[in-house]
C-alpha positions as protocol buffer text, in pm:
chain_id: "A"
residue {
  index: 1
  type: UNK
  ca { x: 2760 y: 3508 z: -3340 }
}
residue {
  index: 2
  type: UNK
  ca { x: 2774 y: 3317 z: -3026 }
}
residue {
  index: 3
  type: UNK
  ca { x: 2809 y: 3462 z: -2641 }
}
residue {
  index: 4
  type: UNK
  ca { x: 2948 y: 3280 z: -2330 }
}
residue {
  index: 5
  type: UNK
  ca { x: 2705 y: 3361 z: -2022 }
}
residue {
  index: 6
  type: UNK
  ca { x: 2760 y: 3205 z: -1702 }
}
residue {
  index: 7
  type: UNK
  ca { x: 2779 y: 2860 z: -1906 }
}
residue {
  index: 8
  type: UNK
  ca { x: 2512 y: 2903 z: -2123 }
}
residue {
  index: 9
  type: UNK
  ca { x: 2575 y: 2948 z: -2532 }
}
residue {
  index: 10
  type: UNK
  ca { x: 2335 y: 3150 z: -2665 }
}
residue {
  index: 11
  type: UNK
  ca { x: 2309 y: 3196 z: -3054 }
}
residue {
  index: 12
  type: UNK
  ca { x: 2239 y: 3495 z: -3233 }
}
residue {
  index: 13
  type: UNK
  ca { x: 2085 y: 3538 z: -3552 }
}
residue {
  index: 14
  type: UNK
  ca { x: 1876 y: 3771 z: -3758 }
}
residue {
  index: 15
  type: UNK
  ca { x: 1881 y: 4078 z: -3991 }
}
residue {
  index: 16
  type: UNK
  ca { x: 2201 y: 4294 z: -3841 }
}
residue {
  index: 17
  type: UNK
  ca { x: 2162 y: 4583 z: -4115 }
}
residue {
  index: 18
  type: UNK
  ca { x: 1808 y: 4603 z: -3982 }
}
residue {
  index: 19
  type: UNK
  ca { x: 1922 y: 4583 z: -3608 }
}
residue {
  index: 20
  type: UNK
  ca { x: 1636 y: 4308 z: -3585 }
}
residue {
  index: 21
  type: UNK
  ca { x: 1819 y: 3985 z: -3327 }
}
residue {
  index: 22
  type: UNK
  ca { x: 1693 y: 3665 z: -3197 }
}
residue {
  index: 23
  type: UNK
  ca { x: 1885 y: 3531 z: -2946 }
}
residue {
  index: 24
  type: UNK
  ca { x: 1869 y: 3168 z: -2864 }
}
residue {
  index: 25
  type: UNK
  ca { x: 1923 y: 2925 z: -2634 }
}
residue {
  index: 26
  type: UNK
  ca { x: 1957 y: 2566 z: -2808 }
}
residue {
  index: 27
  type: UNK
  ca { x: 1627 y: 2549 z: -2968 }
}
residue {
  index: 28
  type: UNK
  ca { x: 1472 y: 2797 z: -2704 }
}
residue {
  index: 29
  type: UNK
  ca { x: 1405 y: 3183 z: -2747 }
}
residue {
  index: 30
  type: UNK
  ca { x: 1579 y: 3418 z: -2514 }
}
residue {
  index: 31
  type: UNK
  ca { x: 1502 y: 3730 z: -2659 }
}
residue {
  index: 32
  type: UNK
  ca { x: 1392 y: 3926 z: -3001 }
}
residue {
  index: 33
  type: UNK
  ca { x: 1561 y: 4293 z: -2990 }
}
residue {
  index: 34
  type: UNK
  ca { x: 1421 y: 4552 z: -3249 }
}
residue {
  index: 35
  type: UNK
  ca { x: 1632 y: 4884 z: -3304 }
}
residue {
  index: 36
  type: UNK
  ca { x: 1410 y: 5199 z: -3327 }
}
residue {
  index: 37
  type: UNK
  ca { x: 1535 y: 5542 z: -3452 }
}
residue {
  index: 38
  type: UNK
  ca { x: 1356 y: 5829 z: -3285 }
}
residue {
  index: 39
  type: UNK
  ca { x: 1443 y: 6194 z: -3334 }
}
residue {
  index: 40
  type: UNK
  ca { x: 1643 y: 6202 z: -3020 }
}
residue {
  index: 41
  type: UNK
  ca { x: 1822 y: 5858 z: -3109 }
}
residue {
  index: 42
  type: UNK
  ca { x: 1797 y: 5508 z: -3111 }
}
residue {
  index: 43
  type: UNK
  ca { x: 1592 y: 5278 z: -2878 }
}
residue {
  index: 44
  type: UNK
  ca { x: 1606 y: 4886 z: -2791 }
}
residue {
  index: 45
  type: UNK
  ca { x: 1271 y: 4693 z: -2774 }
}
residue {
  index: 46
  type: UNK
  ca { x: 1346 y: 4355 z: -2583 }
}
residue {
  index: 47
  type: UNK
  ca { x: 1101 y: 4079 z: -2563 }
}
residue {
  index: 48
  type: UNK
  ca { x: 1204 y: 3811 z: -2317 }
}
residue {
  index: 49
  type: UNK
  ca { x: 947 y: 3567 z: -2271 }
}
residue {
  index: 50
  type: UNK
  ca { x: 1055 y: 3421 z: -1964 }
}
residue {
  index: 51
  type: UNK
  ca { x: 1157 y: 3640 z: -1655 }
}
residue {
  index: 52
  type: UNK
  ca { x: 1448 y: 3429 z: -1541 }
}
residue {
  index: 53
  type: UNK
  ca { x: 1632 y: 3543 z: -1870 }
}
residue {
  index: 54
  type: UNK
  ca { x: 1585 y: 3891 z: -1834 }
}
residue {
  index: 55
  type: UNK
  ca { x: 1929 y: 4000 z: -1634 }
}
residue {
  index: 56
  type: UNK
  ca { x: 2152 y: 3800 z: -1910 }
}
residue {
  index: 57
  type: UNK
  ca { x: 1901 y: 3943 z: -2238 }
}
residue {
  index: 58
  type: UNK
  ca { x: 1973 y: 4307 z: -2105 }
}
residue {
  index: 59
  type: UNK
  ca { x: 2404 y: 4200 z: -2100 }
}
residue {
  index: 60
  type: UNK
  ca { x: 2351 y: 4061 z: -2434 }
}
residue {
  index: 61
  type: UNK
  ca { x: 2169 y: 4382 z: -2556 }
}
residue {
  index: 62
  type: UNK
  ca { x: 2436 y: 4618 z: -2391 }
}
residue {
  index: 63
  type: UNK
  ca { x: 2673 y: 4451 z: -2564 }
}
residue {
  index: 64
  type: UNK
  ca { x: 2531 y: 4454 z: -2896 }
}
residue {
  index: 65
  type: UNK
  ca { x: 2485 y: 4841 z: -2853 }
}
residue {
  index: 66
  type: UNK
  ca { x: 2873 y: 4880 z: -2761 }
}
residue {
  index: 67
  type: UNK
  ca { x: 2971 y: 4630 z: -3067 }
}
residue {
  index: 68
  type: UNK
  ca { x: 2759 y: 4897 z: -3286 }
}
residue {
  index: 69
  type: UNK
  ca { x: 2858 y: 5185 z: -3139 }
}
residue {
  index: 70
  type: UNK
  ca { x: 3217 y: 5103 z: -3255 }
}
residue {
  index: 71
  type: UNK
  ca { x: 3098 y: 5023 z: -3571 }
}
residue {
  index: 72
  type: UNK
  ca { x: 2985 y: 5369 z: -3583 }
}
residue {
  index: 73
  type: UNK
  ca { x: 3283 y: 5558 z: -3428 }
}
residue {
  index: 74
  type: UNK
  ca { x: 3530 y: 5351 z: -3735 }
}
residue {
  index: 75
  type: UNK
  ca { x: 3355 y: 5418 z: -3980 }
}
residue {
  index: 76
  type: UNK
  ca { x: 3312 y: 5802 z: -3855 }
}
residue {
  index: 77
  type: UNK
  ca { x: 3675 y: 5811 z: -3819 }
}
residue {
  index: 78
  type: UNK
  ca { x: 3732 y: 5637 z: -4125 }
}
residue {
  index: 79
  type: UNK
  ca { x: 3551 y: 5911 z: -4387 }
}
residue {
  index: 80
  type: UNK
  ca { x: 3687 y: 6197 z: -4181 }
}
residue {
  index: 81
  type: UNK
  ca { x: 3407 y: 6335 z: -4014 }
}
């Protein structure tokens, strides 16, 4: 997957059953997102090693969340629940 930002390309890759991300930046790491399940719901971990990424990691992470989240609502929808 790739996403436009301001003129940047960053690259994702990773395990996307496990919800485990690395997003890069050419050959430089923007952030590593980790999906936990709680028993109230689900929770992002973000590391961001540098600071000046952090407003553009959090945009990427919101819309990985909304890409899931309609994951979830189709295939909801699609076994009749």
């Amino acid at each position: 997957m790739k996403l436009y930002i301001k003129q940047k390309v960053f690259s994702m890759s990773g395990n996307f059953l496990e919800h485990e991300y690395e997003v890069t930046d050419g050959a430089e790491c923007v952030m590593r997102m980790s999906r936990h399940w709680f028993t109230w719901g689900d929770s992002y971990e973000l590391d961001i090693p540098r600071p000046e990424n952090d407003l553009p990691a959090l945009c990427v992470a919101l819309a990985v969340d909304c890409m899931n989240a309609d994951a979830r609502d189709a295939a909801a929808i699609g076994s009749g629940d």
